[in-house]
C-alpha positions in Angstrom: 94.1 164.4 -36.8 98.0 165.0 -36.5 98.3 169.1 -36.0 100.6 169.6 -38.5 98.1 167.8 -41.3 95.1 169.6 -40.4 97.3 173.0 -40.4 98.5 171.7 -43.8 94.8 170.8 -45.0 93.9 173.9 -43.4 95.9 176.0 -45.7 94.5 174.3 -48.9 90.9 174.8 -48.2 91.6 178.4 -47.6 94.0 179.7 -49.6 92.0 181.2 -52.5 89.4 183.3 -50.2 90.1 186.6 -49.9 88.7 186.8 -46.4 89.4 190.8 -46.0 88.2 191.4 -49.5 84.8 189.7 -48.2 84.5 191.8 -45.1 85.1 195.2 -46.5 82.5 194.7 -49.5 79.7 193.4 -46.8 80.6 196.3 -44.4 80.1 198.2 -47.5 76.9 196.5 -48.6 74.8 196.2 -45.3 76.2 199.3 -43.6 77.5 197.5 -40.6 80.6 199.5 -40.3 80.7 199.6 -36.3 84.2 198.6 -34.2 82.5 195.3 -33.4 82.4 193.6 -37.0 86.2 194.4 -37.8 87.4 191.4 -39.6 90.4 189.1 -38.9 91.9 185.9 -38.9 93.4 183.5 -36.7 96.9 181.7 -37.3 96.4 178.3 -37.2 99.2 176.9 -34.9 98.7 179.8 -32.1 94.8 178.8 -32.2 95.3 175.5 -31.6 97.6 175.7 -28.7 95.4 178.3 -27.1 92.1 176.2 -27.6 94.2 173.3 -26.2 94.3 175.0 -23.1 90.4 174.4 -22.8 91.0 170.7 -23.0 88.4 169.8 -25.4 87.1 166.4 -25.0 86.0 163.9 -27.6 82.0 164.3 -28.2 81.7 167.8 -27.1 80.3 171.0 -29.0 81.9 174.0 -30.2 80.9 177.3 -31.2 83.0 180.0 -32.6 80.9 183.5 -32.1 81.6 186.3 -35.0 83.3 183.4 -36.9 84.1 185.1 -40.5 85.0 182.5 -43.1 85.1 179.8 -41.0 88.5 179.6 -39.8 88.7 179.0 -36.1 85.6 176.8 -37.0 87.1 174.6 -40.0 90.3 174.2 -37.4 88.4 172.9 -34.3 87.1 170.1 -36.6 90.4 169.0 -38.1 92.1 169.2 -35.1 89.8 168.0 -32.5 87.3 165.2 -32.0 83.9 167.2 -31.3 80.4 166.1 -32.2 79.6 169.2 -33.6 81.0 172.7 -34.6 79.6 176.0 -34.9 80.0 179.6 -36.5 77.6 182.2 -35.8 78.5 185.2 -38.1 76.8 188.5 -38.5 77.7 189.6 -42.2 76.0 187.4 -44.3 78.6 187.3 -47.5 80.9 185.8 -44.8 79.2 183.0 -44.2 78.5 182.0 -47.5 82.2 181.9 -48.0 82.7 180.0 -44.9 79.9 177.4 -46.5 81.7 177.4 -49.6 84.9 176.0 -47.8 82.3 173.9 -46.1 81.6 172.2 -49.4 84.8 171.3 -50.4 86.0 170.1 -47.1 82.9 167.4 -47.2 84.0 166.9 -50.8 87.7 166.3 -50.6 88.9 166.3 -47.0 86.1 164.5 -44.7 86.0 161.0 -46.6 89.5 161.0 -45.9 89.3 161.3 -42.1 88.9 159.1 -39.5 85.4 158.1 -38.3 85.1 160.8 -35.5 85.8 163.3 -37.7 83.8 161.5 -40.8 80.7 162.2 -38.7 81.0 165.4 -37.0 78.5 168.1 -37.6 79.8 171.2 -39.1 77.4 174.6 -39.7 77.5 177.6 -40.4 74.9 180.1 -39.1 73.7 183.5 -39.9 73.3 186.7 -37.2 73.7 187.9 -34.6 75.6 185.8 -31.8 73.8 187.3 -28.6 70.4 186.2 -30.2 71.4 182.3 -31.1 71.7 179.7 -28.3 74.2 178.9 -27.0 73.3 176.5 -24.4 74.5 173.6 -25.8 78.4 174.9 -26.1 81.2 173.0 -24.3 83.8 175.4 -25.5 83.2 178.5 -27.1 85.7 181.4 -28.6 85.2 184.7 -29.4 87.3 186.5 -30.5 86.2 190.3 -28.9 89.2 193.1 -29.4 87.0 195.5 -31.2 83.5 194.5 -28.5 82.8 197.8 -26.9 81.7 197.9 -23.2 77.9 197.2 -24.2 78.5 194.5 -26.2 81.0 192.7 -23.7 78.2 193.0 -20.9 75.4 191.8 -23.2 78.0 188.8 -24.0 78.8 188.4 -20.7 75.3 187.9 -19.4 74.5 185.9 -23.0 77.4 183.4 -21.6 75.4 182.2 -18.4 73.1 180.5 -20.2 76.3 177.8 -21.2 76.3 175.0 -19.0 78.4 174.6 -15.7 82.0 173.0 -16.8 81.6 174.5 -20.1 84.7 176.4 -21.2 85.0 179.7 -23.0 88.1 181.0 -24.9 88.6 185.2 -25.0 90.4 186.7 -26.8 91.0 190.1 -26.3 88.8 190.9 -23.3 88.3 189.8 -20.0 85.1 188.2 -18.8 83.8 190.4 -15.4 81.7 187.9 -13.7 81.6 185.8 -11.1 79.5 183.2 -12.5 82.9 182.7 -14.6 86.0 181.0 -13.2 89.6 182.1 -14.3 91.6 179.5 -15.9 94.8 180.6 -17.3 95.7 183.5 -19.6 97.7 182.9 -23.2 99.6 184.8 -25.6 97.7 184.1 -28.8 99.7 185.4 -32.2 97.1 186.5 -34.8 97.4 187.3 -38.2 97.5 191.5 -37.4 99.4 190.9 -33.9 98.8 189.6 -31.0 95.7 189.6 -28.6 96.0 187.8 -24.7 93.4 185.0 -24.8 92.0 184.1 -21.4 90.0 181.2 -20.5 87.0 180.8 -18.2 85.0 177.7 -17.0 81.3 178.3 -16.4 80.7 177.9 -12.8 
């Protein structure tokens, strides 16, 4: 899909859901207050150019880890031609927002889209990312400002399980492994800032 439709379909779906408003009553209501479930959102444009530095290729798989309502994930299928996109999100009240965008988008937006897109395979899943798999990835993001050491090591080691030539897109931290191989480091604006996004290839 052109870039500037799918930003432009983009802010349709999502411009009635009170993403922070979601977060902070969840936080409230499960008690997971900790650094690492701190809410934000990406900005469409600066997303896109950043995960076109992972040169996605037609047919592949992408996951999104701590993917809130659904926006990194919504944006990978409008403005690429994967097989098959996935958010893993930890507070529950989240994902059933991002599955309530889900259902309009196959409503009003996917019959409207060429075939690739027409028959991609969109989900959204609930829990934690370190205990899904994630073998089957080709590009991943996480966005991991607020990670703490542990959980950046657990990710870290939870990442070697993706498949050699699989790509991964961090934003925020750095990946300390060998079994990781540099690519190039990006500016990435967010909606609170801006966060350095690096990206690895699985070796």
């Amino acid at each position: 899909m052109d870039l500037a439709h799918a930003q432009e379909v983009f802010k349709r779906l999502y411009q009635d859901v009170p993403g922070y408003d979601i977060a902070r009553t969840e936080k409230e209501r499960t008690g997971l207050k900790e650094a690492g479930t701190t809410y934000g959102e990406v900005v469409p444009g600066a997303f896109i150019e950043v995960l076109l530095e992972a040169e996605p290729k037609a047919g592949e798989v992408f996951f999104d880890l701590g993917s809130g309502t659904g926006k990194a994930t919504i944006l990978a299928a409008l403005a690429f031609p994967f097989s098959r996109v996935v958010g893993i999100e930890l507070l529950p009240g989240l994902g059933d927002a991002a599955r309530g965008v889900l259902t309009r988008y196959d409503a009003e937006v996917r019959p409207t889209l060429p075939p690739e897109h027409q028959g991609q395979r969109i989900e959204f899943i609930d829990g934690d990312f370190l205990q899904q798999d994630l073998s089957t990835a080709d590009v991943l993001f996480a966005h991991g400002t607020c990670y703490g050491p542990e959980t950046m090591a657990a990710l870290t080691q939870k990442l070697t399980e993706m498949k050699p030539g699989s790509r991964i897109v961090m934003a925020g931290q750095t990946l300390q492994s060998p079994d990781f191989a540099f690519v190039k480091m990006k500016v990435m604006r967010t909606d609170w800032g801006t966060a350095l996004a690096a990206v690895y290839r699985r070796r």
